[in-house]
N, C-alpha and C positions, 0 to 999 in steps of 0.2 A: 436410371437416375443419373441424374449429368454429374455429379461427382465422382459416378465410376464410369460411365461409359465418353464424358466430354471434359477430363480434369484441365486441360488449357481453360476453357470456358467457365470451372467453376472457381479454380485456383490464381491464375493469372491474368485474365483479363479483367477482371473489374477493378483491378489496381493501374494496370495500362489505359484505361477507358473514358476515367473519368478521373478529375483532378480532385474531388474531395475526396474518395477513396483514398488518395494517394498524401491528401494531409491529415487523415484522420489516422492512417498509418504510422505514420509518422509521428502524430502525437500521440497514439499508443505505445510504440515504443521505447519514448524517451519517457512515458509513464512508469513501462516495467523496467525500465534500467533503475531511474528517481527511488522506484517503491522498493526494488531485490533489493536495493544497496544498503538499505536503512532497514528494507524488513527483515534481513538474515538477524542482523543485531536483535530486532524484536523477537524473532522467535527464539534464538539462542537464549535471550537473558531473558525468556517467559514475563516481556512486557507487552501481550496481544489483548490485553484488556486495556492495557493506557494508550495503545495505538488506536484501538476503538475508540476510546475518550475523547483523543485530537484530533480525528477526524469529523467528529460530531462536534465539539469544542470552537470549531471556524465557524460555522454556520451562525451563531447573533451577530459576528465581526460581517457575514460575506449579506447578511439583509438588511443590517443596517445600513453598510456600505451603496449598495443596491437604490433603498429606498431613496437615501440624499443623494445620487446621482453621484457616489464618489468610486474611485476604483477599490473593484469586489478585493481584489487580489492586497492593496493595504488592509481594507477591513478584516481579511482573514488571516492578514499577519499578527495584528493588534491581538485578536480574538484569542491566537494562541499564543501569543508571549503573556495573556493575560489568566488563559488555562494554568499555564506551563510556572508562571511566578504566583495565582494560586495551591496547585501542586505543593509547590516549595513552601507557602505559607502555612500551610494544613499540618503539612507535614512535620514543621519545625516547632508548630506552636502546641502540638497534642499529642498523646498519645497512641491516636490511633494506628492500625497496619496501615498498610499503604494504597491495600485496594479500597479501603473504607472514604481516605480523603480524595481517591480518583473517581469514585464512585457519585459523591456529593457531587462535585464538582461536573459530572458527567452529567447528569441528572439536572442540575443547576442551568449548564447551559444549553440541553435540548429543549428543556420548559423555553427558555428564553426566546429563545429559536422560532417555536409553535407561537408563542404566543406576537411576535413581531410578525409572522406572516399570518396570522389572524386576524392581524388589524381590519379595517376596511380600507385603508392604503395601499395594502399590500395585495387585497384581494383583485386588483384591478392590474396586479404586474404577476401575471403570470409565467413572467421569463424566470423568477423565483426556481423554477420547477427546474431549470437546467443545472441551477446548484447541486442538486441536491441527488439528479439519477444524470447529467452529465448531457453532453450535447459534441459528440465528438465527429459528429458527420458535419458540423459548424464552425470546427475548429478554425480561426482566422491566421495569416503568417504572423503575428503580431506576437500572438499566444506560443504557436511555437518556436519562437525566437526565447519569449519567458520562459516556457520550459525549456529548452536548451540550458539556458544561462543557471536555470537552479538545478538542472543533472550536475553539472560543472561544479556550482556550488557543494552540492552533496556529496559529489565523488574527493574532491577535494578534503574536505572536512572528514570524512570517514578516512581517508588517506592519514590524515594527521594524529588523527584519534586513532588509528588502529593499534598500536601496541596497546593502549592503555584498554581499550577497547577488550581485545581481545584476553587481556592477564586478569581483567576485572569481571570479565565474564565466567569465568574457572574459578577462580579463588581471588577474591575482592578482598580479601586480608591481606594476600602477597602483593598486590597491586598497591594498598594503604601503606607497605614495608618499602616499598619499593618507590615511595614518593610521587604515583601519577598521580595522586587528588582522584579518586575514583567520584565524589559527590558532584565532583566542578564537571567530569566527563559526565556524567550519569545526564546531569543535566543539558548538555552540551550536545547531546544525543538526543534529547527532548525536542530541540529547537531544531536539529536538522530531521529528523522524524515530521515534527510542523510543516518546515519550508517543501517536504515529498509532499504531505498530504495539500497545502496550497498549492502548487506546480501542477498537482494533478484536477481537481477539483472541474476543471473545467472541461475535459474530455470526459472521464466516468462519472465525475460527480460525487461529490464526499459519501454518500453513503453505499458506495458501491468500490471506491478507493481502497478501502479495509481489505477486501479480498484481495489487490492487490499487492497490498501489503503485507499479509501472511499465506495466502495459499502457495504460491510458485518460494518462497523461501522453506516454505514447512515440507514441501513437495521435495526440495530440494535434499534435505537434511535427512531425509529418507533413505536418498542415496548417497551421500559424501559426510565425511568426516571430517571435511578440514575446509575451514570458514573461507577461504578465498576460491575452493570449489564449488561450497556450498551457494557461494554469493556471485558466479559463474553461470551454476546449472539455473539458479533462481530469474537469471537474466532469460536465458535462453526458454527457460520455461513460461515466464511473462512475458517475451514475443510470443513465443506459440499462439498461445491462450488470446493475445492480441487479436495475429492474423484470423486465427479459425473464429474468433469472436465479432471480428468486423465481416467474415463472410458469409456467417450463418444471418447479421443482421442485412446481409444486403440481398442473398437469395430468399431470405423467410420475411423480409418488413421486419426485424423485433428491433427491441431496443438496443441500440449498440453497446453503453456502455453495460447493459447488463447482460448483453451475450456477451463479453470482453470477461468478465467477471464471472461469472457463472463457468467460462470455457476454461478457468482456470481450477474454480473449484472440482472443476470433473477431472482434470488435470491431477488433480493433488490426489483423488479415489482413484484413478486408474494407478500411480505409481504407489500407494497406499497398498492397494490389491497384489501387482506386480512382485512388491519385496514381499509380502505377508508369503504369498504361494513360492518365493523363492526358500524365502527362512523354513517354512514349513518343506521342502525339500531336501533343503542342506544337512536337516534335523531328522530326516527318515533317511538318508543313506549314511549317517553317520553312523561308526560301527557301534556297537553294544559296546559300553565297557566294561561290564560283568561278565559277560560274553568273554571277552577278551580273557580277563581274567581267569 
């Protein structure tokens, strides 16, 4: 097997070798930096069902965009500042929880979604398809110039939001004492959550983004206790999952961004495994305390 008997050959040269290797790399990884940085917040504050929502949320803004020949990457700005100020509309005007109005809304705009690229319009633009599972061995410098610019973006923005971030995730009543506007951050958080999943869209493709978004942060929280480690290990774990994902797709043919995705969900089960067999050890040598007694 050339991974154990030729690792130059399975590991290192196909990034030396060939130049989209070598940008698709690269927009893999400015994905898992984009995605850890916003998806630790998501799994900390147990918002992975409305990270789900906005990444499926872009997609009537990025076909619409698509079909009139206009840039995907406006249309799937629109799309979520139109999720994200739905959200706030649901939310403010009803009763309901809050997964109930993310839920409609989820729901609302996949229909929408399916049924623009049903058209007969749309059935003749098949590039649709790269929306949607991603096209990262196509990545142009162009794109990864835009991702750049929205890593930057994001990192920035989580920069500035982090105290309030961080006090409202623990006790969002000390944070309302404490005068950070936890609804104005809540939201605020929505929109750079958005700007990750549009930044990415184009390499894994919105429907395979998500895993991005929560597995290498949830992987991470596994192991670390303190969210600036947490949102560390989550980076380093979404490279991982990247490289071994871009080289299972280039020795097997598969789909890249769903070996990129997939290589991270096995990621999160192997350290899932890892601690579970730890804890279950730390908890058989521990001494008896009756025993003791």
């Amino acid at each position: 097997m050339t991974l154990l008997t030729d690792p130059w050959q399975w590991w290192i040269a196909p990034f030396l070798d060939n130049g989209f290797m070598q940008r698709a790399l690269l927009g893999g990884l400015l994905t898992a930096v984009t995605t850890a940085i916003v998806g630790t917040w998501v799994v900390l504050r147990g918002l992975t069902f409305l990270g789900d929502a906005l990444a499926h949320g872009v997609l009537p803004g990025i076909a619409i965009a698509f079909l009139l020949g206009q840039n995907t990457t406006l249309g799937a700005l629109v799309a979520a500042a139109a999720m994200v100020g739905g959200i706030s509309v649901v939310r403010s005007h009803s009763p309901l929880p809050d997964d109930a109005s993310i839920g409609i809304l989820f729901v609302g705009f996949l229909a929408l979604a399916v049924v623009i690229m049903s058209t007969r319009r749309a059935a003749y633009t098949g590039d649709l398809n790269r929306f949607l599972f991603g096209s990262i061995s196509g990545v142009e410098s162009d794109e990864l110039i835009r991702q750049a610019v929205i890593a930057v973006v994001v990192a920035g923005g989580v920069l500035l939001l982090y105290r309030a971030l961080l006090v409202m995730t623990f006790d969002e009543t000390l944070a309302r004492m404490l005068g950070l506007r936890p609804l104005l951050t809540h939201f605020a958080l929505l929109a750079l959550i958005a700007v990750s999943i549009v930044g990415s869209f184009a390499t894994v493709g919105n429907l395979l983004v998500f895993a991005f978004l929560v597995a290498p942060p949830a992987a991470a929280a596994l192991i670390a206790n303190r969210v600036l480690v947490i949102m560390v290990l989550a980076i380093v774990l979404g490279a991982l999952a990247c490289v071994v994902g871009l080289l299972v797709s280039y020795h097997h043919r598969t789909a890249a961004g769903a070996s990129m995705a997939l290589a991270s969900v096995v990621l999160f089960f192997l350290v899932l495994t890892v601690t579970s067999l730890r804890r279950a050890l730390t908890a058989r040598g521990a001494p008896d305390a009756g025993a003791i007694a």
